[in-house]
C-alpha positions, 0 to 999 in steps of 0.5 A: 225342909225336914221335920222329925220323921222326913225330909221334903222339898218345897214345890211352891211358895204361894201368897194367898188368903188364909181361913180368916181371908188374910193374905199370908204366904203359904209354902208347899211341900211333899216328900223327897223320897216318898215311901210307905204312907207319905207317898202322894201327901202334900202339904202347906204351911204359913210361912210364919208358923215353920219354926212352930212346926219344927221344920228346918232346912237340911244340914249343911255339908258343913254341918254334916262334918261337924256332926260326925265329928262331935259324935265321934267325941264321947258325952257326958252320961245321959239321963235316959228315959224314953219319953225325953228321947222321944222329946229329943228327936221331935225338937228335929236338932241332930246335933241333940241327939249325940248324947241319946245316940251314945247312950242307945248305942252303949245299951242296945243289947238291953233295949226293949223292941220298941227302943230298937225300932225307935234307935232305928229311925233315928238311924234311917231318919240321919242316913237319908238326910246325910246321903240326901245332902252328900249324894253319898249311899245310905249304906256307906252313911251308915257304915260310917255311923256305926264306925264312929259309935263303935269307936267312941262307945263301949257297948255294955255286954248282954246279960242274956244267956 
C-alpha cells in the first residue's frame, strides 16, 4: 500500500471486533523501508475505511511506463499556489502530480527553502515507489526523472546574481 509520504506492506489482514464490538476486517501494516521516525510503527486500519485514508496499492510496471511517458509530455500552465501543491500530493495520485512537477521544475532556481524541500520528497516519495516496484536503484530512477523533466521543460534562469 502507499499513502502520500510512504509505502508499506500489509502484515496481516484480521477480522475482529471494532470499538463498537462489531466484527470488520482490519488490515495491518508497516512500512517497506523503515526510516527516520517510521521505523518500528505499525498500524490498521478498517478495510472499509482504505479509500477514506487515501491509500493505494503501487503503481503497476505498466503505470510506471505511462507515467514516464506523460511527464515526458509538456502540460498545460499551472495555477501554483503551494497549498494546492500541497492538496495534490496528499490526493496520493502520481499522475496528478506532472503538472506541479513541470512547474517546480521550470521554476526551481526561484523557489523558496520549504518549495524545495517539498520538490524534494515529492521526489524521494516517486523514486522509492518506482524503484521499489521495478527493482531498479533509486539513483538511476532519479536520473531518469530529471532526464525527462530536463528535456520537456525549460527551466527559467535564476535572477540571483
Amino acid at each position: 500500500m502507499v499513502d502520500a509520504y510512504d509505502i508499506y506492506k500489509i502484515t496481516a489482514i484480521k477480522d475482529q471486533p471494532d470499538k463498537k464490538g462489531k466484527d470488520e476486517t482490519f488490515i495491518f501494516y508497516g512500512p517497506v523501508v523503515p526510516s527516520g521516525n517510521n521505523q518500528e510503527v505499525y498500524s490498521s486500519i478498517p478495510l472499509a475505511n482504505l479509500s477514506r485514508a487515501n491509500l493505494r496499492p503501487p503503481l503497476t510496471i505498466d503505470q510506471v511506463k505511462l507515467f514516464f511517458k506523460a511527464l515526458s509530455k509538456k502540460t498545460s500552465d499551472f495555477l501554483y499556489s503551494f497549498n494546492t501543491a500541497k492538496d495534490l500530493v496528499y490526493k496520493n495520485d502520481p499522475e496528478l502530480l506532472i503538472p506541479l512537477l513541470h512547474h517546480l521544475w521550470a521554476n526551481q532556481h526561484a523557489l523558496t527553502k520549504s518549495e524545495i524541500e517539498f520538490m524534494d520528497d515529492i521526489f524521494t516519495h516517486l523514486v522509492a515507489e518506482i524503484s521499489f516496484i521495478t527493482k531498479k536503484k533509486p539513483e538511476s530512477i532519479k536520473d531518469k526523472l530529471h532526464r525527462l523533466l530536463n528535456a520537456t521543460v525549460t527551466v527559467v534562469p535564476s535572477l540571483k546574481k
